[in-house]
Residue frames as qw, qx, qy, qz and C-alpha x, y, z in Angstrom:
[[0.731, 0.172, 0.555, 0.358, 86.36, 101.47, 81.90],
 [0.191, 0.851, -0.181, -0.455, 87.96, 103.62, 79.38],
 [0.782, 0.194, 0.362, 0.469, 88.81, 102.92, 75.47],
 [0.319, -0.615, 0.345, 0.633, 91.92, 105.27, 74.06],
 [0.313, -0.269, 0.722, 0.556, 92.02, 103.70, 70.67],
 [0.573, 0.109, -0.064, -0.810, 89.94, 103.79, 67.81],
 [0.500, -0.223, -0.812, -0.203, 89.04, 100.19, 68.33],
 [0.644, -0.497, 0.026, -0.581, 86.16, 100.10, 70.41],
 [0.893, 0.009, -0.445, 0.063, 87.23, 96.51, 71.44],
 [0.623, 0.248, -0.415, 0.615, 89.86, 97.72, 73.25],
 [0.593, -0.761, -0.194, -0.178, 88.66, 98.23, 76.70],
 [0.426, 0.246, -0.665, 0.562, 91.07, 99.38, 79.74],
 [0.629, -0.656, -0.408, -0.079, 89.36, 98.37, 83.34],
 [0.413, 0.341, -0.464, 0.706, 90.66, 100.78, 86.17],
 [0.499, -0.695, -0.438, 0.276, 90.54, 101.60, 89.69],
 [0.120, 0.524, -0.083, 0.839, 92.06, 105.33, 90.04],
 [0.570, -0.660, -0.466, 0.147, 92.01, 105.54, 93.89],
 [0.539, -0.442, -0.153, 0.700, 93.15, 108.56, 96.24],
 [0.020, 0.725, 0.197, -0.660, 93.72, 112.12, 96.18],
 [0.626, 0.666, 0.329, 0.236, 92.82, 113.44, 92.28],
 [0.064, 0.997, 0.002, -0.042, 95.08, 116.44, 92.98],
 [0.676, -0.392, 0.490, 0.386, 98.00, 114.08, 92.61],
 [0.409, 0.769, -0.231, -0.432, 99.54, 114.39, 89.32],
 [0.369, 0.535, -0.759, -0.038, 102.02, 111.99, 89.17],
 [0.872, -0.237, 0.209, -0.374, 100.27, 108.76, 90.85],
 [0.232, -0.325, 0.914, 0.077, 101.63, 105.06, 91.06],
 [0.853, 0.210, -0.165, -0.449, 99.89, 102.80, 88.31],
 [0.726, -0.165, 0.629, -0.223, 99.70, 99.23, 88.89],
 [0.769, 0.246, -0.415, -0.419, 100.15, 96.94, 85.81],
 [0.780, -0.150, 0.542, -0.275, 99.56, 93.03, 86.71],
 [0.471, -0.394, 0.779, 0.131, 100.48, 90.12, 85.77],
 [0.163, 0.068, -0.875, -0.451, 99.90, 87.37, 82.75],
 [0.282, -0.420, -0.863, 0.005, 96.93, 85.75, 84.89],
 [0.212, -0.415, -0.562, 0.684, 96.00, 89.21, 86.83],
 [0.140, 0.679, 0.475, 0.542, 93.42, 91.85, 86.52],
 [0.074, 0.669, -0.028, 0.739, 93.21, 95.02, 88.21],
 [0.666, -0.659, 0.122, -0.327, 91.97, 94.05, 91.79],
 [0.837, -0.112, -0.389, 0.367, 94.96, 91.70, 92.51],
 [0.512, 0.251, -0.285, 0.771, 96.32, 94.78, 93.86],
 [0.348, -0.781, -0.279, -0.438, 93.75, 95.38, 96.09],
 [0.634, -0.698, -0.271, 0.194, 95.39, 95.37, 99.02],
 [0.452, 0.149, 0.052, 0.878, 98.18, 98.42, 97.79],
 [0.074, -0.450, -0.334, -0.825, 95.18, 100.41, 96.85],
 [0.516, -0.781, -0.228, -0.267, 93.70, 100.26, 100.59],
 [0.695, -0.387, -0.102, 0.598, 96.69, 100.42, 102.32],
 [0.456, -0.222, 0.154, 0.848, 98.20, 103.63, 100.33],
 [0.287, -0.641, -0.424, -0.572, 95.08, 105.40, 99.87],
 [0.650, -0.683, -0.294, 0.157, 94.77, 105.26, 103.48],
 [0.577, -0.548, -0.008, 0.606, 98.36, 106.93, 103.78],
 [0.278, 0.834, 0.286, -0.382, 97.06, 109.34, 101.01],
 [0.379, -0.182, 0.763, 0.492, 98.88, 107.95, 98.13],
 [0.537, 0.553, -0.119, -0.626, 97.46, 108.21, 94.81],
 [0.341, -0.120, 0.906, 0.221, 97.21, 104.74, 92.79],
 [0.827, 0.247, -0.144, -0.484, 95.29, 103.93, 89.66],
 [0.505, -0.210, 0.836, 0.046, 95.66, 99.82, 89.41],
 [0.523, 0.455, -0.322, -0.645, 94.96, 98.74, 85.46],
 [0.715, 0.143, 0.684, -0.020, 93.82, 95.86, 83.35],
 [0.267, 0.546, -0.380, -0.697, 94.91, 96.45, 80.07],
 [0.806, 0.468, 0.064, -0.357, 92.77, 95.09, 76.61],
 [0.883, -0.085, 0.424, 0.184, 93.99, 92.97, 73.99],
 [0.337, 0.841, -0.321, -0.276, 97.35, 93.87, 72.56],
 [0.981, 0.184, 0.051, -0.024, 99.33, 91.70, 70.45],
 [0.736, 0.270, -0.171, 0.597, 102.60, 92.97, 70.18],
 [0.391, -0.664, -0.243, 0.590, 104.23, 95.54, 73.01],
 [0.126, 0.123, 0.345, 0.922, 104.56, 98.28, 70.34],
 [0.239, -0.512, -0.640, -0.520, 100.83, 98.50, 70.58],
 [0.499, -0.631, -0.589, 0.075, 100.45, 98.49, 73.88],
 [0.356, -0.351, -0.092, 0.861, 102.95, 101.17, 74.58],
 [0.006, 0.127, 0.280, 0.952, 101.42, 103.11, 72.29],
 [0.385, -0.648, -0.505, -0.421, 97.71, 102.39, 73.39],
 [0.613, -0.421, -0.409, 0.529, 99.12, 103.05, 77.29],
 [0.271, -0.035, 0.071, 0.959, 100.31, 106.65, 76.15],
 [0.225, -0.368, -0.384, -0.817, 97.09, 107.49, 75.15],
 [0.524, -0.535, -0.656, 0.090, 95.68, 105.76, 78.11],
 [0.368, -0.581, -0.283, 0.669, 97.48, 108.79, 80.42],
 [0.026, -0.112, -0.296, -0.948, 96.97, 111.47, 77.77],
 [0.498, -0.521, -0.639, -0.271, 92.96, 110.50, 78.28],
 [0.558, -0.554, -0.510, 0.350, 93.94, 110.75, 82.38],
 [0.021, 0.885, -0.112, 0.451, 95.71, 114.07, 81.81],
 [0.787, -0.604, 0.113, 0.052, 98.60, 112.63, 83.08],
 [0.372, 0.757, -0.536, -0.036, 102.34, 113.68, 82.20],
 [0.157, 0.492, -0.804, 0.296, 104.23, 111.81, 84.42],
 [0.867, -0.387, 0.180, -0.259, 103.76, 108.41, 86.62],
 [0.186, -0.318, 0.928, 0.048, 105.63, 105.94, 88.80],
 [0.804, 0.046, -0.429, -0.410, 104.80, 102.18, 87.29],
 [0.472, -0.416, 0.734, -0.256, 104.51, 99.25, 89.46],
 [0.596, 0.380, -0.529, -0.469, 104.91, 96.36, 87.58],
 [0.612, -0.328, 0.706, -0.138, 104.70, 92.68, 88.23],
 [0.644, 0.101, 0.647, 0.396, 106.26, 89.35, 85.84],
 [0.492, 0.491, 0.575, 0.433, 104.76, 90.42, 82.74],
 [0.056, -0.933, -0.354, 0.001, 103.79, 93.82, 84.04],
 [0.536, -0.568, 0.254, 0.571, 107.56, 94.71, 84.92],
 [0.556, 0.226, 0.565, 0.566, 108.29, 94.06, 81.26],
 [0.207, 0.774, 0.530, 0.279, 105.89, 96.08, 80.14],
 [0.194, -0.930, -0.234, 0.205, 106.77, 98.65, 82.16],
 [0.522, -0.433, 0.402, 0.615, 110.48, 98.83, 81.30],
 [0.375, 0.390, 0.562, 0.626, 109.10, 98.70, 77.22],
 [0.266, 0.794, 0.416, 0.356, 107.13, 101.50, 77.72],
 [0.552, -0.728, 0.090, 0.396, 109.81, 103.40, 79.35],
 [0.492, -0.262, 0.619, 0.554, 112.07, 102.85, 77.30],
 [0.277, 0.631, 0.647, 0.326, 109.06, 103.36, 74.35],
 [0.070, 0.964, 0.186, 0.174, 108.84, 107.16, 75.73],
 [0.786, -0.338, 0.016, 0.518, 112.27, 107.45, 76.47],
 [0.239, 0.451, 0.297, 0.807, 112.31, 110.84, 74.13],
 [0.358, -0.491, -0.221, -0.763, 109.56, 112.09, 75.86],
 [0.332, -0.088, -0.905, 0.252, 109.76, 110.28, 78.97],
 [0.568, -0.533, -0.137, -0.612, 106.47, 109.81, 81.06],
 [0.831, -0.371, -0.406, 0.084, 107.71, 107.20, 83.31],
 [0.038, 0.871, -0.339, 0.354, 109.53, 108.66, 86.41],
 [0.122, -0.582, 0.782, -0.189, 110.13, 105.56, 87.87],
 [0.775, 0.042, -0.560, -0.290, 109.83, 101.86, 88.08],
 [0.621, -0.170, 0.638, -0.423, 109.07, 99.12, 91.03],
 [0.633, 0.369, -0.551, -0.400, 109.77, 96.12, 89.37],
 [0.705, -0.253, 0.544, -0.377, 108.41, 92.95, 91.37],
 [0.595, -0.184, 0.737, 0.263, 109.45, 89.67, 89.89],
 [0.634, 0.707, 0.100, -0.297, 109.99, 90.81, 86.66],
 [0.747, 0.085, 0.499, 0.430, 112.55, 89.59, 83.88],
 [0.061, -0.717, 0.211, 0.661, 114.13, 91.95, 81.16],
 [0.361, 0.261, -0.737, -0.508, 114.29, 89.59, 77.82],
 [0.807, -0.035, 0.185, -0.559, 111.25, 87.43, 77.33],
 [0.607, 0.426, -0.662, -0.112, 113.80, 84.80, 75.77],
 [0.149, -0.335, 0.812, -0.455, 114.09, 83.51, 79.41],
 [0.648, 0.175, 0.623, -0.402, 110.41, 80.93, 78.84],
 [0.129, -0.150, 0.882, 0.428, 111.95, 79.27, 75.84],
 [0.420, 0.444, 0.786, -0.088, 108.45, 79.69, 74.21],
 [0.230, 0.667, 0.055, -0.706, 109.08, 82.24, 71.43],
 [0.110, 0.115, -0.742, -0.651, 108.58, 80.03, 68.74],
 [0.030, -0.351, -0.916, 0.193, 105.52, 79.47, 70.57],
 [0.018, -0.302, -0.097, 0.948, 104.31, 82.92, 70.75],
 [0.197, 0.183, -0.364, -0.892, 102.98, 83.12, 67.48],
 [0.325, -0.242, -0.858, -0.315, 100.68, 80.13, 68.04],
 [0.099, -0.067, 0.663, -0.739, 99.19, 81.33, 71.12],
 [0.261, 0.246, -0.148, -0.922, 95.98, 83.13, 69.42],
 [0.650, 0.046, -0.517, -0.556, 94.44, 79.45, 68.15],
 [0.283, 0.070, -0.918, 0.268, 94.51, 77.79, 71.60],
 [0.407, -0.691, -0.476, -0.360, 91.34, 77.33, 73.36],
 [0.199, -0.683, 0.353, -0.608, 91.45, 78.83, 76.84],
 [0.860, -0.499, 0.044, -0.094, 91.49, 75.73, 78.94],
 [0.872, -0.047, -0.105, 0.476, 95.07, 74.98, 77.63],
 [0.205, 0.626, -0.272, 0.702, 96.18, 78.84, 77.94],
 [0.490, -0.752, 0.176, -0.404, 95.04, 78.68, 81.31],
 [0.940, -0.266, 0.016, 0.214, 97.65, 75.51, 81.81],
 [0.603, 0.438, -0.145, 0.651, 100.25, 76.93, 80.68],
 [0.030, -0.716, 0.243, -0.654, 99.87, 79.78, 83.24],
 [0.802, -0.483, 0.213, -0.280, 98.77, 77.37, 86.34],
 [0.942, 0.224, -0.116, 0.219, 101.92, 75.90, 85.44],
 [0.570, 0.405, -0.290, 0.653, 103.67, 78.24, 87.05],
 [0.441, -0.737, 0.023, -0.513, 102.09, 78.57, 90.01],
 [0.099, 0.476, -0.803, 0.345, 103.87, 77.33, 92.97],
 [0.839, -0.117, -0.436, -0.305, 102.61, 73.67, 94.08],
 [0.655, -0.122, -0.657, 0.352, 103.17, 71.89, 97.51],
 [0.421, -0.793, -0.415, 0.146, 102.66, 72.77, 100.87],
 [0.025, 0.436, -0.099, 0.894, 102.66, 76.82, 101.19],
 [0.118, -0.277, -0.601, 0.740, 101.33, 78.88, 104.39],
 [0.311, 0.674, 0.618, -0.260, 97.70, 80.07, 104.72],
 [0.121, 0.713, -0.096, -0.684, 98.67, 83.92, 103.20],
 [0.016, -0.233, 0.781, 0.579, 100.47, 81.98, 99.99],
 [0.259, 0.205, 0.943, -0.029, 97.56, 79.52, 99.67],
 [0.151, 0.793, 0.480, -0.342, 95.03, 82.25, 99.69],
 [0.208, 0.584, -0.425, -0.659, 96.97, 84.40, 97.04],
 [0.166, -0.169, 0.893, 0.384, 97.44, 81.58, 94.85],
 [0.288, 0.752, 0.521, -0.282, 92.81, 80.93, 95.64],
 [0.212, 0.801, 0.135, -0.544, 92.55, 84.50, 94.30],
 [0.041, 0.562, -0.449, -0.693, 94.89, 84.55, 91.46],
 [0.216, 0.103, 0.965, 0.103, 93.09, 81.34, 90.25],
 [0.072, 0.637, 0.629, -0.440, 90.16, 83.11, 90.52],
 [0.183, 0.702, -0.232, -0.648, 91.11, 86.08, 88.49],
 [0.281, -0.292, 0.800, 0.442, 92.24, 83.45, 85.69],
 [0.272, 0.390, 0.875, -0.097, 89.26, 82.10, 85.57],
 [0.409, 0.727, 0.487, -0.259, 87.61, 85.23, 84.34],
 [0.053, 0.626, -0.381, -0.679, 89.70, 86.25, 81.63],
 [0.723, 0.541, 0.025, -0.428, 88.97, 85.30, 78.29],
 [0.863, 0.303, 0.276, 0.296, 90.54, 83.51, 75.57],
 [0.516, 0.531, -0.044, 0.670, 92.03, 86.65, 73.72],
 [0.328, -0.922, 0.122, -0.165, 92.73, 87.98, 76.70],
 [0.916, -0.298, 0.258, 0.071, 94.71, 85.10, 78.02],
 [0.775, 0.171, 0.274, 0.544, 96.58, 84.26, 74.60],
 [0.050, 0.953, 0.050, 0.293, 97.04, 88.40, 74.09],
 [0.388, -0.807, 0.416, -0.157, 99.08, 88.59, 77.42],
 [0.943, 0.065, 0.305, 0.117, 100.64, 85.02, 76.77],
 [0.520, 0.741, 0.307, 0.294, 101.92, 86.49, 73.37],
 [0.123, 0.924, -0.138, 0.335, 103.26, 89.54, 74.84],
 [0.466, -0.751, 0.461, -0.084, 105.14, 87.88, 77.48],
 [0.679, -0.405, 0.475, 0.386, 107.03, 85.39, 75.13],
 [0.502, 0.863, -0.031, 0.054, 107.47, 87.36, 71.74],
 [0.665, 0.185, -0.098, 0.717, 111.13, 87.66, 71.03],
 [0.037, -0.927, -0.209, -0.310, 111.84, 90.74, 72.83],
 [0.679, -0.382, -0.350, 0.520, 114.04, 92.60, 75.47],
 [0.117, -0.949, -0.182, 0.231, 114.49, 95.91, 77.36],
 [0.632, 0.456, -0.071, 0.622, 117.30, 98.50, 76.01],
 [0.533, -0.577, -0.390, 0.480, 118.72, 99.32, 79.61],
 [0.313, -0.252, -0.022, 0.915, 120.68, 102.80, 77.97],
 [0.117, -0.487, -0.609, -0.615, 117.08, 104.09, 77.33],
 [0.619, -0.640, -0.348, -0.295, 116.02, 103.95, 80.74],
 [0.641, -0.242, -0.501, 0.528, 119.02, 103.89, 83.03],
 [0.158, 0.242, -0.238, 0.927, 118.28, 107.32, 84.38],
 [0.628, -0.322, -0.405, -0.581, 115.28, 106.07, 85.95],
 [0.285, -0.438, 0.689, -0.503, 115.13, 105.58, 89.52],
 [0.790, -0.184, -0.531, -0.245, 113.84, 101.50, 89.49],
 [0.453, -0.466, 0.653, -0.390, 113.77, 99.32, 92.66],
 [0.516, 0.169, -0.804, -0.243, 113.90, 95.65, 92.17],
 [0.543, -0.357, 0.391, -0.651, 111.85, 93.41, 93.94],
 [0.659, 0.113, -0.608, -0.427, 112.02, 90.28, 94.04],
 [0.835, -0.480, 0.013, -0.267, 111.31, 86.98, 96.43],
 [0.128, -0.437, 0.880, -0.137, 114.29, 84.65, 98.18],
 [0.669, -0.083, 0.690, -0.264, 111.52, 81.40, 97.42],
 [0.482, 0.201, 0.808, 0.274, 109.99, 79.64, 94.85],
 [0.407, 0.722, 0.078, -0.554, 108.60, 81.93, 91.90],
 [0.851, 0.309, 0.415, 0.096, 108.57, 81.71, 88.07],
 [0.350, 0.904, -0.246, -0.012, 111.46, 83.35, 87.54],
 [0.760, 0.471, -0.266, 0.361, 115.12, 81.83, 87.03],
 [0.558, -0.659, 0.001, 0.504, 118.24, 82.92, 89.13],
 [0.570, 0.184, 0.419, 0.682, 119.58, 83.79, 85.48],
 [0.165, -0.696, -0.674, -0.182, 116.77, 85.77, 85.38],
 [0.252, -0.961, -0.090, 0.076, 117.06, 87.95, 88.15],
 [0.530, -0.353, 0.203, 0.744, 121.09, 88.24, 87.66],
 [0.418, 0.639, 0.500, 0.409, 119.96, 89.83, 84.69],
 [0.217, -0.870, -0.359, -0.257, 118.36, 92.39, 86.25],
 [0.560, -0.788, -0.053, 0.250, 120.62, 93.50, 88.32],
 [0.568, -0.059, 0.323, 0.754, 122.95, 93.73, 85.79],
 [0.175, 0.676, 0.541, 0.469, 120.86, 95.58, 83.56],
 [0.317, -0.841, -0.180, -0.399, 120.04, 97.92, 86.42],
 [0.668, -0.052, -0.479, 0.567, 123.40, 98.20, 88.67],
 [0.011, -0.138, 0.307, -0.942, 122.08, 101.60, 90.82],
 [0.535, -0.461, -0.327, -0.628, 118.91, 100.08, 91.92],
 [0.289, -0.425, 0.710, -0.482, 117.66, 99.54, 94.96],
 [0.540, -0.056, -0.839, -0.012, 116.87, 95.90, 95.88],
 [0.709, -0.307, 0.242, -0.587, 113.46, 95.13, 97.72],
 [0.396, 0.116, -0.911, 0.008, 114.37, 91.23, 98.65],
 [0.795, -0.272, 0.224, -0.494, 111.54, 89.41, 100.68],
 [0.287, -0.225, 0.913, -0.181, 112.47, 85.77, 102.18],
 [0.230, 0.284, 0.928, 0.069, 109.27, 84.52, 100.90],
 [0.116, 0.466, 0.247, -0.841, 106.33, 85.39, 98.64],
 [0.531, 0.228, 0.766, 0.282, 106.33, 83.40, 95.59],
 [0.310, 0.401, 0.683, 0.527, 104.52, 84.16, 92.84],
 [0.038, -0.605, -0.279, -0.745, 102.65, 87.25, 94.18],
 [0.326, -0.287, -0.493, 0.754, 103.91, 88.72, 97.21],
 [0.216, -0.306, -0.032, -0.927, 101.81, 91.91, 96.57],
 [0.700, -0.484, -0.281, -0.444, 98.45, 89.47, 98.14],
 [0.836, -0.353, -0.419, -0.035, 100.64, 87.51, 100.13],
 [0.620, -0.173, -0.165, 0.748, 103.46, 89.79, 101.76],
 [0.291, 0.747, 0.241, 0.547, 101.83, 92.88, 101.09],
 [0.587, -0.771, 0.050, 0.241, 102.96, 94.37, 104.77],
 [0.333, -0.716, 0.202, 0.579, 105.95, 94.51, 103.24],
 [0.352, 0.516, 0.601, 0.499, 105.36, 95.21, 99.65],
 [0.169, -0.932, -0.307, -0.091, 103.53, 98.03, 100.84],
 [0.490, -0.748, 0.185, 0.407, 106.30, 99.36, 102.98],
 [0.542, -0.119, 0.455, 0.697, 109.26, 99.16, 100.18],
 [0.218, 0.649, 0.323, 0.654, 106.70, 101.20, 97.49],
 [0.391, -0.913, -0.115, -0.001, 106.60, 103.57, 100.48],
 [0.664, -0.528, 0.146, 0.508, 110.04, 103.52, 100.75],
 [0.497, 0.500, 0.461, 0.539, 110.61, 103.89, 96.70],
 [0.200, 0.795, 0.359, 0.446, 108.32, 107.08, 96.60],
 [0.366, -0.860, -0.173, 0.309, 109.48, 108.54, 99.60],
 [0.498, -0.203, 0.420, 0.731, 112.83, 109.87, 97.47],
 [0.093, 0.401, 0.492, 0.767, 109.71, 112.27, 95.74],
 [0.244, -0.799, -0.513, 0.198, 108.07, 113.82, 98.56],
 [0.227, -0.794, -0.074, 0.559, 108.12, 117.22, 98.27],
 [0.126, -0.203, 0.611, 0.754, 108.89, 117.37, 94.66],
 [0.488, 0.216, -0.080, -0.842, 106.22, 117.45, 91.89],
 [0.417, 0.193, -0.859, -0.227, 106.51, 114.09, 91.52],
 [0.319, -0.206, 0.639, -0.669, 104.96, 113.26, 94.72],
 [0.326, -0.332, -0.808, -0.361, 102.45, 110.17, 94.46],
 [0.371, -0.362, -0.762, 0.388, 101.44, 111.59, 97.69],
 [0.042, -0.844, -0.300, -0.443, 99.30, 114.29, 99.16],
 [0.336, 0.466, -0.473, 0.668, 101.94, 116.48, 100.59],
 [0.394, -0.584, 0.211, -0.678, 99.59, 117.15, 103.84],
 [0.952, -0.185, -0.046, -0.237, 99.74, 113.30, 104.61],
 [0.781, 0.400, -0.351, 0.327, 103.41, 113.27, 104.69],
 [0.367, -0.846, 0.323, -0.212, 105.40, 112.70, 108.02],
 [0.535, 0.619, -0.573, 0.052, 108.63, 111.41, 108.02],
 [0.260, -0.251, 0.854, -0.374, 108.96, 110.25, 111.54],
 [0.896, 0.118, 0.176, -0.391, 106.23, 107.65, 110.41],
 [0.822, 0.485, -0.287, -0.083, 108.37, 106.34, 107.66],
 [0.245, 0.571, -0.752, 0.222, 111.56, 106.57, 109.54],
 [0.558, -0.257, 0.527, -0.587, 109.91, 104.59, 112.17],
 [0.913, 0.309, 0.122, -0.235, 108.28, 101.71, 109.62],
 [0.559, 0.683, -0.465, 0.065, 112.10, 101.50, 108.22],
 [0.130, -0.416, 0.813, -0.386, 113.66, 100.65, 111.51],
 [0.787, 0.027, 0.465, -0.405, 110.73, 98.03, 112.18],
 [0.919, 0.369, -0.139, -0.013, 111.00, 96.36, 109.00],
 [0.348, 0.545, -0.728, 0.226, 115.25, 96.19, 109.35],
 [0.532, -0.344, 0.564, -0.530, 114.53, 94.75, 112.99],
 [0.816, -0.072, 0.400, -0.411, 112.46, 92.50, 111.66],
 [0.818, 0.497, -0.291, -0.001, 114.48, 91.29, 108.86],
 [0.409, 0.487, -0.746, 0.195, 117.52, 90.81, 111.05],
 [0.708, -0.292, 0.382, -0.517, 115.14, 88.98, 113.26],
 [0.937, 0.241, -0.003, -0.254, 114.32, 86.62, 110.61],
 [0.583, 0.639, -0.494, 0.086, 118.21, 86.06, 110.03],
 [0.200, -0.473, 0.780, -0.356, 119.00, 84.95, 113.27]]
């Protein structure tokens, strides 16, 4: 746990996994309802293939100005210039603001953006926003289990969905209405800030709480990315699809091996693996099409 700011309050909870001699690592930021371990199964998979990952929980900021600015200090602290960001829903956002926040100075060298949304105007609740902050936490926590995905899902979904409940459960009030707050403030990304940023979009072909409007967005916003599409995966393919989750941020970084960017420890790096995992996964996707 590490605080940046001079409020003491202002806790960030991390995991910082894999080789320290990376420089430029992949940082995790999580969802509205998530905390730092939803992404446990990235951080043992890519560790294992000697990846560098720090996976965060970040304190209560109220307005994304803050947080970008309490984030900067968060990798000044790590003694970190540069990192990719993996983002998910709310986390995407974030990432794109604080892109786009160091966009002088840029720290972000790329972005992995898993069902994430460019203008928060898209959950018609920014006149809500400002009330968030006086709601007790049983009704912030409806508002978020309101978008989980309801009827009959397969074991993997079922069991994400368990866990993410689970996480919900232990966040707080101003945690809750904090992240709540930041994800439907009036807001939205300025794409000619960031469009020299290598991003990959990810997003699911099922049910999730994003829009189709939504993700056209995004693709508009971002017309030279690459597109990570999964058939299924709802609300948080990282627990439930993370096979391939895993495999696309492998694919992402692989377009920095051998550069300083590298999230990876160059000695752990063998291409016939990857090319190998690339053909399997196409296989298996035009498996799924037939």
């Amino acid at each position: 746990q590490i605080i940046v700011d001079d409020d003491d309050s202002k806790v960030w909870s991390l995991y910082d996994a894999g080789p320290r001699s990376i420089r430029c690592p992949l940082i995790f930021l999580p969802p509205v309802s998530g905390t730092a371990d939803v992404f446990f199964q990235q951080i043992l998979a890519l560790t294992g293939w000697g990846y560098r990952v720090i996976a965060l929980q970040y304190p209560v900021y109220w307005d994304h100005l803050e947080f970008c600015d309490g984030f900067r200090k968060l990798l000044d602290h790590l003694q970190l210039d540069k990192v990719h960001l993996f983002g998910a829903s709310l986390g995407g956002f974030l990432a794109q603001k604080f892109a786009e926040y160091t966009h002088k100075s840029p720290r972000v060298q790329s972005l992995i953006l898993c069902n994430a949304f460019s203008d928060t105007s898209i959950f018609n609740q920014t006149w809500t926003a400002n009330s968030f902050w006086l709601m007790p936490a049983f009704m912030l926590k409806k508002i978020v289990l309101g978008n989980f995905a309801s009827g009959p899902l397969d074991p993997e979904m079922a069991d994400g969905i368990d866990f993410m409940v689970d996480r919900l459960e232990s966040l707080g009030q101003s945690e809750l209405a904090s992240r709540l707050t930041l994800n439907c403030q009036n807001s939205y990304v300025e794409p000619h800030k960031i469009r020299d940023i290598p991003v990959t979009i990810m997003d699911v072909f099922d049910q999730s709480a994003l829009s189709t409007e939504a993700k056209e967005e995004m693709y508009k916003l971002y017309p030279n990315a690459r597109r990570a599409h999964l058939k299924t995966g709802g609300n948080f393919p990282y627990l439930c699809r993370s096979a391939e989750v895993n495999l696309y941020i492998q694919i992402h970084l692989l377009q920095f091996h051998g550069t300083r960017y590298a999230a990876i420890d160059p000695s752990m790096v063998s291409a016939e693996e990857l090319e190998v995992q690339k053909i399997s996964l196409h296989t298996s996707n035009e498996q799924e099409e037939e």
